[in-house]
mmCIF file as Biopython writes it, N, C-alpha, C and O atoms, coordinates in Angstrom:
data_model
#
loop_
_atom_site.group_PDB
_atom_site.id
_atom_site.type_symbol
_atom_site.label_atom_id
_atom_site.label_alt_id
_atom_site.label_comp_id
_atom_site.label_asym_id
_atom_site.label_entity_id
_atom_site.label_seq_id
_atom_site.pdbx_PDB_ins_code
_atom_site.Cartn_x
_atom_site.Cartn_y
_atom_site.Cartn_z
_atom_site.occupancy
_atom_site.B_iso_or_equiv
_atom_site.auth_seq_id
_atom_site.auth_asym_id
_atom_site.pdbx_PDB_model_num
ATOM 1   N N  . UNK A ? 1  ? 83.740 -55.612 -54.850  1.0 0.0 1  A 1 
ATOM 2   C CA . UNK A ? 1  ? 82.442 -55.128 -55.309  1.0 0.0 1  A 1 
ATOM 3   C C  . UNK A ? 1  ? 82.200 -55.589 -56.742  1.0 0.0 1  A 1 
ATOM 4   O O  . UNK A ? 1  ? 83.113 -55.837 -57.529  1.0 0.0 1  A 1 
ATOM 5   N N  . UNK A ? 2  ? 80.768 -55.696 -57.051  1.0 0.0 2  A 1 
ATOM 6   C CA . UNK A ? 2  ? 80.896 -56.604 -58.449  1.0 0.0 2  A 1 
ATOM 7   C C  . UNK A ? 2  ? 80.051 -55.315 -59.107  1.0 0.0 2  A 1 
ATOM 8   O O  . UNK A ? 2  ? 79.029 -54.884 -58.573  1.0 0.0 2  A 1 
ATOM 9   N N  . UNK A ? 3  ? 80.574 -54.796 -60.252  1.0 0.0 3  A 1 
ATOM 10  C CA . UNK A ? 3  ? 80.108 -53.892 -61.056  1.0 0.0 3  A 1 
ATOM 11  C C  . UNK A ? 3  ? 78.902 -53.956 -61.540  1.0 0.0 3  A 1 
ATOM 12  O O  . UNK A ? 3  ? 78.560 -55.086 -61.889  1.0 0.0 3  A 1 
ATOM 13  N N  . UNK A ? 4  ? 78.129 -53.105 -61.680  1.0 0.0 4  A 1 
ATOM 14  C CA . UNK A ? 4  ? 76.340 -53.177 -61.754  1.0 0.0 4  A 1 
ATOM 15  C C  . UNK A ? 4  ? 76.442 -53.082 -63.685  1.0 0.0 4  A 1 
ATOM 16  O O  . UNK A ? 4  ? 77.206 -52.318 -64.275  1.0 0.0 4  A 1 
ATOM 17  N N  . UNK A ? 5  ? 75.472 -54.057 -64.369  1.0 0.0 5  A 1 
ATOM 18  C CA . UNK A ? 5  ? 75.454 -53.946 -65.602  1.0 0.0 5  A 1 
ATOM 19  C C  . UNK A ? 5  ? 75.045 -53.266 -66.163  1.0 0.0 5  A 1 
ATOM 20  O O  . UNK A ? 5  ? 73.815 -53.235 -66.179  1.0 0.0 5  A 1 
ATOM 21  N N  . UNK A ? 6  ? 75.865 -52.209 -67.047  1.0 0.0 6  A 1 
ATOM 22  C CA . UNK A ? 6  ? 75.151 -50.859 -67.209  1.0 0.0 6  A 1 
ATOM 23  C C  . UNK A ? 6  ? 73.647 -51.114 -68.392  1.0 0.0 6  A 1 
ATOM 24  O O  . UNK A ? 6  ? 73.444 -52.225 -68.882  1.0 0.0 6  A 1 
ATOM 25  N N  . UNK A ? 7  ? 72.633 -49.777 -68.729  1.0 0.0 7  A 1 
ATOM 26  C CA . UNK A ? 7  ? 71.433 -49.802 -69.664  1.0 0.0 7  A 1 
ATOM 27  C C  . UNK A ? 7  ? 71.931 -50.221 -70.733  1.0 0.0 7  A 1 
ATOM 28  O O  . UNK A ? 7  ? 70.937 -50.752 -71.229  1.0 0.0 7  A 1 
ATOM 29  N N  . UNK A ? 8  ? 72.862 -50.392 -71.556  1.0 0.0 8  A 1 
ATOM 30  C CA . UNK A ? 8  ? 73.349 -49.898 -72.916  1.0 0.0 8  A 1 
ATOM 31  C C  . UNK A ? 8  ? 73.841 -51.405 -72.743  1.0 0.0 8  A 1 
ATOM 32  O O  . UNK A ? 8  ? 74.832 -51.491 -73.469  1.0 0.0 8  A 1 
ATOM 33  N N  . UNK A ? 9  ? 73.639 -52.503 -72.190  1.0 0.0 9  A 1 
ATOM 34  C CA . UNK A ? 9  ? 73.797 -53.851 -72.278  1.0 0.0 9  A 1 
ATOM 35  C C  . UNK A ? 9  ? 72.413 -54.345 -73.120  1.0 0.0 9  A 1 
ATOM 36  O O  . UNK A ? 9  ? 72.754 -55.308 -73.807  1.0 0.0 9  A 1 
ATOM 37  N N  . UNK A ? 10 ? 71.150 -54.081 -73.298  1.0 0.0 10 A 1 
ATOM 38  C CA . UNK A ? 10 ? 70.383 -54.891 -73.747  1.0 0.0 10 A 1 
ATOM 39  C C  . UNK A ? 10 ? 70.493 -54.253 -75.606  1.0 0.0 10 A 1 
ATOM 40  O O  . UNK A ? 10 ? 70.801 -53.087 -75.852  1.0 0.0 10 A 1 
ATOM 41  N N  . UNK A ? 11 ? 70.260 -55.014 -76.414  1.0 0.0 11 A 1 
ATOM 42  C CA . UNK A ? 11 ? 70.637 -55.084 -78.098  1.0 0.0 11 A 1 
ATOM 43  C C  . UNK A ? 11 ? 69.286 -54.362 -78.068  1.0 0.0 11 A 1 
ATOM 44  O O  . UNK A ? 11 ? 68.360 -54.395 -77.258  1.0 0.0 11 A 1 
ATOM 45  N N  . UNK A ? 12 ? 69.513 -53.564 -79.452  1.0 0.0 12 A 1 
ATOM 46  C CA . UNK A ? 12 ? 68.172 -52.965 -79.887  1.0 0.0 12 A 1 
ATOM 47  C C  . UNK A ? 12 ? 67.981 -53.590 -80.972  1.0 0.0 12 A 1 
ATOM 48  O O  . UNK A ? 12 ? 68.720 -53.936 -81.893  1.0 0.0 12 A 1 
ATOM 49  N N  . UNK A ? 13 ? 66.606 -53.721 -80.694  1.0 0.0 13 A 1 
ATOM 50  C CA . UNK A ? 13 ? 65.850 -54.853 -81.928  1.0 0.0 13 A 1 
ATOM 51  C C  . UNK A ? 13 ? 66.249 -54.206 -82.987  1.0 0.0 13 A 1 
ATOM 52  O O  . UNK A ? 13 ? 67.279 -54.704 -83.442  1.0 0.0 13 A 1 
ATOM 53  N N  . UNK A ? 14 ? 65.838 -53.237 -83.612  1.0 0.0 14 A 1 
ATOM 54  C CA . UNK A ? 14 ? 66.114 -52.568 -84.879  1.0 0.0 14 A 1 
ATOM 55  C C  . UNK A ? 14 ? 66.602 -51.120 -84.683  1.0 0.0 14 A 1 
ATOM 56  O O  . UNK A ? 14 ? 66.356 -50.425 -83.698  1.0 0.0 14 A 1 
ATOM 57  N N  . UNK A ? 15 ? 67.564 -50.648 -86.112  1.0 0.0 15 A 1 
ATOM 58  C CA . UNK A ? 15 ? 68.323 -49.781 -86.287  1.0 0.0 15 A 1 
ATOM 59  C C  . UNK A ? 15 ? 67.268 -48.604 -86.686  1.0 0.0 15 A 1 
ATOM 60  O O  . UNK A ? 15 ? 67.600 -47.420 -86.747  1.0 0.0 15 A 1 
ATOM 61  N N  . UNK A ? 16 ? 66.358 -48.938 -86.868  1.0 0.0 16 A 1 
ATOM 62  C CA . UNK A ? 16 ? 65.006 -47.812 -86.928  1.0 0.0 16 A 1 
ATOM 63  C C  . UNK A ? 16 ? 63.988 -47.991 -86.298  1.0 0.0 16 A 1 
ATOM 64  O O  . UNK A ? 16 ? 63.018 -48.241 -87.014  1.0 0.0 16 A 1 
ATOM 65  N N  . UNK A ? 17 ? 63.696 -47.954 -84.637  1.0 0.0 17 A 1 
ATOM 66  C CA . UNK A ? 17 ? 62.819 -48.133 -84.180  1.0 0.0 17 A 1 
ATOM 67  C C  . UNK A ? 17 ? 61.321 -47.695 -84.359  1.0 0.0 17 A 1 
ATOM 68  O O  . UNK A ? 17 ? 60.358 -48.069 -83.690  1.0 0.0 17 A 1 
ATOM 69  N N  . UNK A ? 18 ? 61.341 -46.924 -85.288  1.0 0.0 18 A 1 
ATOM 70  C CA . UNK A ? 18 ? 60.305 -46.102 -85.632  1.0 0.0 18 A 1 
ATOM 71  C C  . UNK A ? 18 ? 59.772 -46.816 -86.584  1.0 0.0 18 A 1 
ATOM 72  O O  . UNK A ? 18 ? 58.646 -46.343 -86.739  1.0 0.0 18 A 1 
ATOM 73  N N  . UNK A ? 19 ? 59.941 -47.768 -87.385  1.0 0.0 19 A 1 
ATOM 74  C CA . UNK A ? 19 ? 60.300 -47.943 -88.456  1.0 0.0 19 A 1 
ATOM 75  C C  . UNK A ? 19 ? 60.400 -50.266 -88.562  1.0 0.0 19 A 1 
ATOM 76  O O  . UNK A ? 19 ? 61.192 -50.987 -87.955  1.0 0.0 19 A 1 
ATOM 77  N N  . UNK A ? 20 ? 59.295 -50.685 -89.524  1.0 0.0 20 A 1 
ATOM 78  C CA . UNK A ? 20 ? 60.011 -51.944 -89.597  1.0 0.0 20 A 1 
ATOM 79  C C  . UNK A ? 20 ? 59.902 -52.333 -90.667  1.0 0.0 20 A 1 
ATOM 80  O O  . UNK A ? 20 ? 59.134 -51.543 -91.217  1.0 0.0 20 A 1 
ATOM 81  N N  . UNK A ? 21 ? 60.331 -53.442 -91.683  1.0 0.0 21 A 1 
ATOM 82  C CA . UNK A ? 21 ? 60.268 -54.369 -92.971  1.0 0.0 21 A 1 
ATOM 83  C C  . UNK A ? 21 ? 58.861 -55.297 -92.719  1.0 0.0 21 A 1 
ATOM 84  O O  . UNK A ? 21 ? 58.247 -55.476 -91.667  1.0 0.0 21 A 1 
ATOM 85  N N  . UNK A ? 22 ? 58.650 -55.698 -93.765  1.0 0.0 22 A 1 
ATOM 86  C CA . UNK A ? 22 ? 57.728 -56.468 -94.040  1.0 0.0 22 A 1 
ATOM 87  C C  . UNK A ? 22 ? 57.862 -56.641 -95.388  1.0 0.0 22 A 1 
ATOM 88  O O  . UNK A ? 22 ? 57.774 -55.703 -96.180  1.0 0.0 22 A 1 
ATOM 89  N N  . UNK A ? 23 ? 58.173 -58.343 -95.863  1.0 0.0 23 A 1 
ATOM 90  C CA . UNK A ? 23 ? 57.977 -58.746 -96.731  1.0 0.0 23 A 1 
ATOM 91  C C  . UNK A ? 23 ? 57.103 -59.295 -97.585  1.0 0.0 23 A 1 
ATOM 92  O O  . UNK A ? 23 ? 56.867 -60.492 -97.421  1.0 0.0 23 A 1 
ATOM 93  N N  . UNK A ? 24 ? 56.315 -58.467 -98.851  1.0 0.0 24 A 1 
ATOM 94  C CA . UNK A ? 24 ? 54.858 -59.420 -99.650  1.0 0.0 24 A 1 
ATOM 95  C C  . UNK A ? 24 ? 55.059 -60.850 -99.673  1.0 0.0 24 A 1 
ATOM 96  O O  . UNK A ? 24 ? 56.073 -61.505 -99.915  1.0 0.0 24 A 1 
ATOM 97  N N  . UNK A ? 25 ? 53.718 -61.247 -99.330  1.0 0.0 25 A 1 
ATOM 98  C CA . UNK A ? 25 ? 53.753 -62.664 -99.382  1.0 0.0 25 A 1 
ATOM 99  C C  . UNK A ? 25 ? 52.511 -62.872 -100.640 1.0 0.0 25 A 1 
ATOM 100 O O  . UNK A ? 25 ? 51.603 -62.044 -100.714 1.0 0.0 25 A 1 
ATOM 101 N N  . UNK A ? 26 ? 52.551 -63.575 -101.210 1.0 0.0 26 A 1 
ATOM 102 C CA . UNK A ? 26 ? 51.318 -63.857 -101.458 1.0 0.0 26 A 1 
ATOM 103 C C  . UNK A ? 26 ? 49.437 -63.512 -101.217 1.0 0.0 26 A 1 
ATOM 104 O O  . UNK A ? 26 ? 48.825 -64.103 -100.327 1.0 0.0 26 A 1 
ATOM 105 N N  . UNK A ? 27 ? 49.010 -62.891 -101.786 1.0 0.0 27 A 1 
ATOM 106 C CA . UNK A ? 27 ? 47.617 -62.531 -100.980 1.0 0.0 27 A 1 
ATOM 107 C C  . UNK A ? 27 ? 47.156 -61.772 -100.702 1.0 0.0 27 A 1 
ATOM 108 O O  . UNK A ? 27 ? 45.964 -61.467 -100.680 1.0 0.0 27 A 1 
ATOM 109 N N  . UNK A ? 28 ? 49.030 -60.768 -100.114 1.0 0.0 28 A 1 
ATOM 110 C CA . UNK A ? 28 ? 48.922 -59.774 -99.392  1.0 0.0 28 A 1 
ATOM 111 C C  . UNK A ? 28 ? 48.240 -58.564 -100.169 1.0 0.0 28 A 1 
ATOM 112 O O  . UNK A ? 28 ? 48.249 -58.501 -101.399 1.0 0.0 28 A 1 
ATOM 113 N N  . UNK A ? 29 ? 47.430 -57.256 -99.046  1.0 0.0 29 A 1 
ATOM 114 C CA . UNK A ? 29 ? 47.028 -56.460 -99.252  1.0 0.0 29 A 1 
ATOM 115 C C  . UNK A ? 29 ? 47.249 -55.270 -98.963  1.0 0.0 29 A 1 
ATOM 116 O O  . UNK A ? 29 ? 46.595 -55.040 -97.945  1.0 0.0 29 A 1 
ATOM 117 N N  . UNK A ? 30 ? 47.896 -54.213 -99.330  1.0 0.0 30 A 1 
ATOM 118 C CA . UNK A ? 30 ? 48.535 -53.000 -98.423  1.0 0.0 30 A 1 
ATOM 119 C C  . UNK A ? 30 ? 47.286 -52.626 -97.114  1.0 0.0 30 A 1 
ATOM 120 O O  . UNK A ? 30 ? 47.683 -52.263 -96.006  1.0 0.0 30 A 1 
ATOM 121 N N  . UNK A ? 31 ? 45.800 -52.769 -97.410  1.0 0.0 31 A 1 
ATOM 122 C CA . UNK A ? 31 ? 44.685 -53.013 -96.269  1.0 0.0 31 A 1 
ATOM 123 C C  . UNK A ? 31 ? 44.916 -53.950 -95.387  1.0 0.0 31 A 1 
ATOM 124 O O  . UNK A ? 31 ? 44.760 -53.646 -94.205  1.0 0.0 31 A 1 
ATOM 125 N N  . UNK A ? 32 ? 45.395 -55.486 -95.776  1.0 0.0 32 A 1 
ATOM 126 C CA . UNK A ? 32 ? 45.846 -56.267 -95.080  1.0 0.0 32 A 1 
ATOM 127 C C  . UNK A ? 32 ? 46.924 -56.201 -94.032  1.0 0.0 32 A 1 
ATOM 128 O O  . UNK A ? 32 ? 46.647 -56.558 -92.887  1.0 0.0 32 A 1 
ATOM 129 N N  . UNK A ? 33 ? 48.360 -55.694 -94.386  1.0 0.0 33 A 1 
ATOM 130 C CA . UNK A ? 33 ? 49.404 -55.651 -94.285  1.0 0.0 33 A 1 
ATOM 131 C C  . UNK A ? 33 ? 49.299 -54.560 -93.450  1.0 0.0 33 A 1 
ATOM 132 O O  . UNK A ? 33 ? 50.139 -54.604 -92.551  1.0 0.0 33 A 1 
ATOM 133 N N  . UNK A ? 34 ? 48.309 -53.243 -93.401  1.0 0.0 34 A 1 
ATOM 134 C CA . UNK A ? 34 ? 48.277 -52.259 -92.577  1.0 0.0 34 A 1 
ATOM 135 C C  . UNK A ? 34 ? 47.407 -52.895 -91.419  1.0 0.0 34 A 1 
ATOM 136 O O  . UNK A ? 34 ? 47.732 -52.645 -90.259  1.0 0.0 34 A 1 
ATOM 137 N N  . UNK A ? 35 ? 46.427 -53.622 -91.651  1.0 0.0 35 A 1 
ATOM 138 C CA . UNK A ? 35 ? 45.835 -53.831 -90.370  1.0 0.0 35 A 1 
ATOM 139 C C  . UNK A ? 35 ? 46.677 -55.108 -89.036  1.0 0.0 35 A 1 
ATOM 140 O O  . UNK A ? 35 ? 46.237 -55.307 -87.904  1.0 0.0 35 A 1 
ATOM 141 N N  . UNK A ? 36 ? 47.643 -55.621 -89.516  1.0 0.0 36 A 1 
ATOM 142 C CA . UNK A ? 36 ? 48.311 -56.860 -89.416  1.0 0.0 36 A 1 
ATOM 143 C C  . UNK A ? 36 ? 49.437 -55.708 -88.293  1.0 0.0 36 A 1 
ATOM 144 O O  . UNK A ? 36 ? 49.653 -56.100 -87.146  1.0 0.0 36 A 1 
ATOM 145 N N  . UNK A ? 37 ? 50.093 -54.278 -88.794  1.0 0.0 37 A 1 
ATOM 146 C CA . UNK A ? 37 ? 50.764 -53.462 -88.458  1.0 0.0 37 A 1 
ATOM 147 C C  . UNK A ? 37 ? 50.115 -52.485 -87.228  1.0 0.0 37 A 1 
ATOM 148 O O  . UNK A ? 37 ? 50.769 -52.136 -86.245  1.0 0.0 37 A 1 
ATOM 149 N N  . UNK A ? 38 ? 48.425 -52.040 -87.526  1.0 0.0 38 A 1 
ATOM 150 C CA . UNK A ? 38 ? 47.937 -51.061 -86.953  1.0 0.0 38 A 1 
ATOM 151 C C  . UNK A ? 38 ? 48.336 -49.663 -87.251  1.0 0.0 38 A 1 
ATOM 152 O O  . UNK A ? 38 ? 48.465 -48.565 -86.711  1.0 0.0 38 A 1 
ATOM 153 N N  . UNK A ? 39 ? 48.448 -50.198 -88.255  1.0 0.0 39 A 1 
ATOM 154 C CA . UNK A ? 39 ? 48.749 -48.762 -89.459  1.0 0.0 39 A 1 
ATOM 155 C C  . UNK A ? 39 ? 47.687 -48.245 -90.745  1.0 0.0 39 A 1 
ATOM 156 O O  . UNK A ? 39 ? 46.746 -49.024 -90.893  1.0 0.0 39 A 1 
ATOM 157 N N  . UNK A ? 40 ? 47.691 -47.097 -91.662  1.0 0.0 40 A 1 
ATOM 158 C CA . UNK A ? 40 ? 47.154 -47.361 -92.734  1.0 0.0 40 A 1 
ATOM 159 C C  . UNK A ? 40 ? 47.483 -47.730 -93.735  1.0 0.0 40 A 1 
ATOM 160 O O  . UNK A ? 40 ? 48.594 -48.246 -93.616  1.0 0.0 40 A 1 
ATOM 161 N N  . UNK A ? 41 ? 47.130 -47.764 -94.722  1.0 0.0 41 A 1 
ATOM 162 C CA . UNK A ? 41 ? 47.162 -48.061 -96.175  1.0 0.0 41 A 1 
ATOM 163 C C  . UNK A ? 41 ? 48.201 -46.909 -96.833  1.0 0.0 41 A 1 
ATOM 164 O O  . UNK A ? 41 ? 49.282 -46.842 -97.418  1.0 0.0 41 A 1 
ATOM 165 N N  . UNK A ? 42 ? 47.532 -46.378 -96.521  1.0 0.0 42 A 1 
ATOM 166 C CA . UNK A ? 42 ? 48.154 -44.863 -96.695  1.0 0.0 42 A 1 
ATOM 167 C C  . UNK A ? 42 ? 49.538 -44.511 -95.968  1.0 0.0 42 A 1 
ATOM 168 O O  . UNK A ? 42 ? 50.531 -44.030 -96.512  1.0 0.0 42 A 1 
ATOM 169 N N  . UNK A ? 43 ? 49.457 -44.695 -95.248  1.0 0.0 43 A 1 
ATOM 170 C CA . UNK A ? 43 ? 50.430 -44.304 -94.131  1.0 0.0 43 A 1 
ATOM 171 C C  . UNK A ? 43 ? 52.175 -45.651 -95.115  1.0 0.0 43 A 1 
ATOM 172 O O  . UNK A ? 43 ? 53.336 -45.324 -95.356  1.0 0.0 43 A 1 
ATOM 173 N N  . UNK A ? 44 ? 51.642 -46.658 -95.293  1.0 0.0 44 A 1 
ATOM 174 C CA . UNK A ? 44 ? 52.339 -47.650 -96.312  1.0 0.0 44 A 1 
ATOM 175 C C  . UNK A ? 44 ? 53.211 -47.420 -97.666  1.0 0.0 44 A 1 
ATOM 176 O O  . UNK A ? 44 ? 54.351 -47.757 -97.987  1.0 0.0 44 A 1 
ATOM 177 N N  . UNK A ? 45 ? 52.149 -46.680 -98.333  1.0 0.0 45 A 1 
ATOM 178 C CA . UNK A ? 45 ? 52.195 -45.837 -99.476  1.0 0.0 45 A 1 
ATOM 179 C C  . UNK A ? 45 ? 53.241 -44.766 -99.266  1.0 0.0 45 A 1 
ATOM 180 O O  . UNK A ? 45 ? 54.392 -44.788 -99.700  1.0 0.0 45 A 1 
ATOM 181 N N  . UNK A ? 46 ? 52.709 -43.889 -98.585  1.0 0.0 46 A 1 
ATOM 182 C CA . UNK A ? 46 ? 53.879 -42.877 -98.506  1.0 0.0 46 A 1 
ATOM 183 C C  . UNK A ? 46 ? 55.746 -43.419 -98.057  1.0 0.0 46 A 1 
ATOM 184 O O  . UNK A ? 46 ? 56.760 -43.092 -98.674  1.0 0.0 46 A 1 
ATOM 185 N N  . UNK A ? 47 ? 55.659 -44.217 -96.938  1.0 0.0 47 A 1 
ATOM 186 C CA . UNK A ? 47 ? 56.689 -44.822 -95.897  1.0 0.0 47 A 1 
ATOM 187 C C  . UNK A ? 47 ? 57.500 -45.328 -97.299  1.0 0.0 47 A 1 
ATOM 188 O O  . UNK A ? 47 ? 58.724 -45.443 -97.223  1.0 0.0 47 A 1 
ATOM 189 N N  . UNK A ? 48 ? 56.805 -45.633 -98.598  1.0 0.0 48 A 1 
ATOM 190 C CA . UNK A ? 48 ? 57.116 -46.571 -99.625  1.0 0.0 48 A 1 
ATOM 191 C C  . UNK A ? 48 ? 57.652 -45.822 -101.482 1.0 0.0 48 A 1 
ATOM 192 O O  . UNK A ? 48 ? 58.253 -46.116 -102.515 1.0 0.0 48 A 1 
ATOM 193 N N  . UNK A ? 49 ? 56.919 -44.785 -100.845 1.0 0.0 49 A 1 
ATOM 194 C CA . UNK A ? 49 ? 56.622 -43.894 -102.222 1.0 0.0 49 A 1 
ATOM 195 C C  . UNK A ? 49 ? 56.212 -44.967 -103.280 1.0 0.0 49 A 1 
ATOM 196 O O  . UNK A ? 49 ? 56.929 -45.387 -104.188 1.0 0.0 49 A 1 
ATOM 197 N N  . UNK A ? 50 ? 55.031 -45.303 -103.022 1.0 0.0 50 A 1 
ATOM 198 C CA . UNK A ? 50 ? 53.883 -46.299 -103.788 1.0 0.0 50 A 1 
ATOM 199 C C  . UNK A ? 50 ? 52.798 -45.903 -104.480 1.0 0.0 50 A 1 
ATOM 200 O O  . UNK A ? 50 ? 51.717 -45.974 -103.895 1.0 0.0 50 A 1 
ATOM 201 N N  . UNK A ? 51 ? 52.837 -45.375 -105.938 1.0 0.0 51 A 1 
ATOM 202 C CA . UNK A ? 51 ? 52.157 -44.804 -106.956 1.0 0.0 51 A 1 
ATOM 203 C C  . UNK A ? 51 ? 50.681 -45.256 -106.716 1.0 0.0 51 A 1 
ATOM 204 O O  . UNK A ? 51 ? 49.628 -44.763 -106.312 1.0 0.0 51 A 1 
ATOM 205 N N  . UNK A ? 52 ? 51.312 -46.845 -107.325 1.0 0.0 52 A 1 
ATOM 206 C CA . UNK A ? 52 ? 49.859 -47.615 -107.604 1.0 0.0 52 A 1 
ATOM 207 C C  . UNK A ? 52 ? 49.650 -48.891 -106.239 1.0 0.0 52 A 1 
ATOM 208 O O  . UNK A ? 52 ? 50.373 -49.886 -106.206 1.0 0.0 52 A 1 
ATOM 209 N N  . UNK A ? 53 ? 48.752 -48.675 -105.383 1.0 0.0 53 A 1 
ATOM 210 C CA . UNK A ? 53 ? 48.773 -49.292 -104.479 1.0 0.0 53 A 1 
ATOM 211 C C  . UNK A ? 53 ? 48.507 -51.082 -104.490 1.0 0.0 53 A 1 
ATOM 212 O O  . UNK A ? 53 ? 48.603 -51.811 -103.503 1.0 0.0 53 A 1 
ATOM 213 N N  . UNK A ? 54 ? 48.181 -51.475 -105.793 1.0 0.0 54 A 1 
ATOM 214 C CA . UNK A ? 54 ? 47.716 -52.425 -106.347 1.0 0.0 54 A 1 
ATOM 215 C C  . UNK A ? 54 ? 48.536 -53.002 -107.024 1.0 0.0 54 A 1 
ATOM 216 O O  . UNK A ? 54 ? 48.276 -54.118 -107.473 1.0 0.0 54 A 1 
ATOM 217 N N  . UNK A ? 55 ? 49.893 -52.303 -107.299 1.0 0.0 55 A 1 
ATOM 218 C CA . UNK A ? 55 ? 50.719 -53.120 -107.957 1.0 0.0 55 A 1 
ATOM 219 C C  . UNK A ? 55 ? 51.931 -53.328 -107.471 1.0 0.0 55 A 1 
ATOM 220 O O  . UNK A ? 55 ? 53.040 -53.263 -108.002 1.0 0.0 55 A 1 
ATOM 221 N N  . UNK A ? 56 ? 51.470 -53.673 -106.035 1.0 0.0 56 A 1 
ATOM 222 C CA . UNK A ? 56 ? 52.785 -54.181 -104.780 1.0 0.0 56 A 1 
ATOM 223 C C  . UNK A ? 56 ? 53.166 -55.463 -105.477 1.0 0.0 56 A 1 
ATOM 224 O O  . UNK A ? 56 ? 52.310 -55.750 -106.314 1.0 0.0 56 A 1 
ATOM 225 N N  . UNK A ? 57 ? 54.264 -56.430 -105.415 1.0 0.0 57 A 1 
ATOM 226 C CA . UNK A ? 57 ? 54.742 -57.587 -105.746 1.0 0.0 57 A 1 
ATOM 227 C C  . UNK A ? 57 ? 54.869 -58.667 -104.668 1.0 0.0 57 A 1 
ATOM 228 O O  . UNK A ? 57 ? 54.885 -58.310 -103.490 1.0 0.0 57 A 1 
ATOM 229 N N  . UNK A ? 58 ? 54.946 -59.756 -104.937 1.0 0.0 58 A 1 
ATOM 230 C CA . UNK A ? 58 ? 55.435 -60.739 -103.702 1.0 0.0 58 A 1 
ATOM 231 C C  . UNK A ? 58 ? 56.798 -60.743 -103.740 1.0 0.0 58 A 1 
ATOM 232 O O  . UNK A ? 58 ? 57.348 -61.000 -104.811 1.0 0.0 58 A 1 
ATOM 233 N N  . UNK A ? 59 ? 57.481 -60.492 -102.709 1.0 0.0 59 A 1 
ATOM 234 C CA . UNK A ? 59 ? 58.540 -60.718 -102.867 1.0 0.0 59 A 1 
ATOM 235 C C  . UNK A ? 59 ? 59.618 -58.912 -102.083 1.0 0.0 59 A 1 
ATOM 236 O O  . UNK A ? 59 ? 60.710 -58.760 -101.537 1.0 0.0 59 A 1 
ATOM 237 N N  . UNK A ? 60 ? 58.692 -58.144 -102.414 1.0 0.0 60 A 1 
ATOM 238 C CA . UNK A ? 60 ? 58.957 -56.689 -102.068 1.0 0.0 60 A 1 
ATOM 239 C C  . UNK A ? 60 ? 58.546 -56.525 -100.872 1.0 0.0 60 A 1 
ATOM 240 O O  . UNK A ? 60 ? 57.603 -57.015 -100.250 1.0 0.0 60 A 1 
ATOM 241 N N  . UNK A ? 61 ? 59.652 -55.501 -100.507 1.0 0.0 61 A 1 
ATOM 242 C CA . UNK A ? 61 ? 60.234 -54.921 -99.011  1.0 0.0 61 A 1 
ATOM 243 C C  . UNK A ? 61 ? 59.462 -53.774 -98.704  1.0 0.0 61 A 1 
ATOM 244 O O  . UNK A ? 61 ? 59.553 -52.685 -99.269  1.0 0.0 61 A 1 
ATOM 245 N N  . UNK A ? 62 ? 58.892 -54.000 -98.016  1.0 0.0 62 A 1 
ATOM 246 C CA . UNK A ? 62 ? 57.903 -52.895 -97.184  1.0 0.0 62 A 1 
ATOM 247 C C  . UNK A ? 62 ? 58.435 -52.063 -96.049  1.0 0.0 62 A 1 
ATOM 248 O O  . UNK A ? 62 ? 59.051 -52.597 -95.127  1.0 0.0 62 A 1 
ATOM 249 N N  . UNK A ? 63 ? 58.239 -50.924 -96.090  1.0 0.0 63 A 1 
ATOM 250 C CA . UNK A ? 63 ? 58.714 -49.972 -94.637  1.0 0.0 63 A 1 
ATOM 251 C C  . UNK A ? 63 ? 57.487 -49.839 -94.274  1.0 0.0 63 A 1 
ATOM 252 O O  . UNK A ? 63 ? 56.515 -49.495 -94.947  1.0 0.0 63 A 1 
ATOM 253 N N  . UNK A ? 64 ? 57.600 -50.249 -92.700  1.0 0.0 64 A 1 
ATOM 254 C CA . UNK A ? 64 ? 55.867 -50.171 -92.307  1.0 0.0 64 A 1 
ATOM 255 C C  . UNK A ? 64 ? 56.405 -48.612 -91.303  1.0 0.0 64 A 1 
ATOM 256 O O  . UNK A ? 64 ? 57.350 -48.493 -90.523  1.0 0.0 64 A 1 
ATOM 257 N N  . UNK A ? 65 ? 55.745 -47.974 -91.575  1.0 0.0 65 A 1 
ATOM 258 C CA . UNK A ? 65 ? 55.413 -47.105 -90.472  1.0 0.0 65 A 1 
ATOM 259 C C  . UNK A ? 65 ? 55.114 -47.408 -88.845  1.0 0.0 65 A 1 
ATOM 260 O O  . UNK A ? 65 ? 54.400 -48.371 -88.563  1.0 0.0 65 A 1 
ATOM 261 N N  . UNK A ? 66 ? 55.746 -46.456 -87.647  1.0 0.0 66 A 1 
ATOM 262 C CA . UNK A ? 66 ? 55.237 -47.540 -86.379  1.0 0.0 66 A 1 
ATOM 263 C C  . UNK A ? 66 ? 54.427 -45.170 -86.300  1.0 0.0 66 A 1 
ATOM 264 O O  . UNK A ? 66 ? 53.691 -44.799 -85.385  1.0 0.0 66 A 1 
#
């Protein structure tokens, strides 16, 4: 008999499914970056503890909210 492959065989994309990165690029807009997600602005901010929403960087690590 050939053993059936158990659920716990497929990899989970991420260690926070709830939860993903996103890196500033250039351009970017936390409006941008939320609509790109289907998230808010807001919702960004907090996930981030982000004072000034305007003074995101390129180069900085984003927790997007799912």
């Amino acid at each position: 008999a050939t053993p059936t492959p158990s659920a716990t065989a497929s990899p989970t994309p991420t260690a926070t499914p709830s939860a993903q990165s996103y890196t500033i690029k250039t351009g970017d807009t936390l409006t941008g970056i939320a609509q790109q997600f289907n998230t808010t602005p807001e919702a960004i901010q907090r996930a981030n503890n982000i004072a000034n929403p305007t003074a995101i960087q390129v180069g900085q690590v984003l927790t997007i909210p799912r």
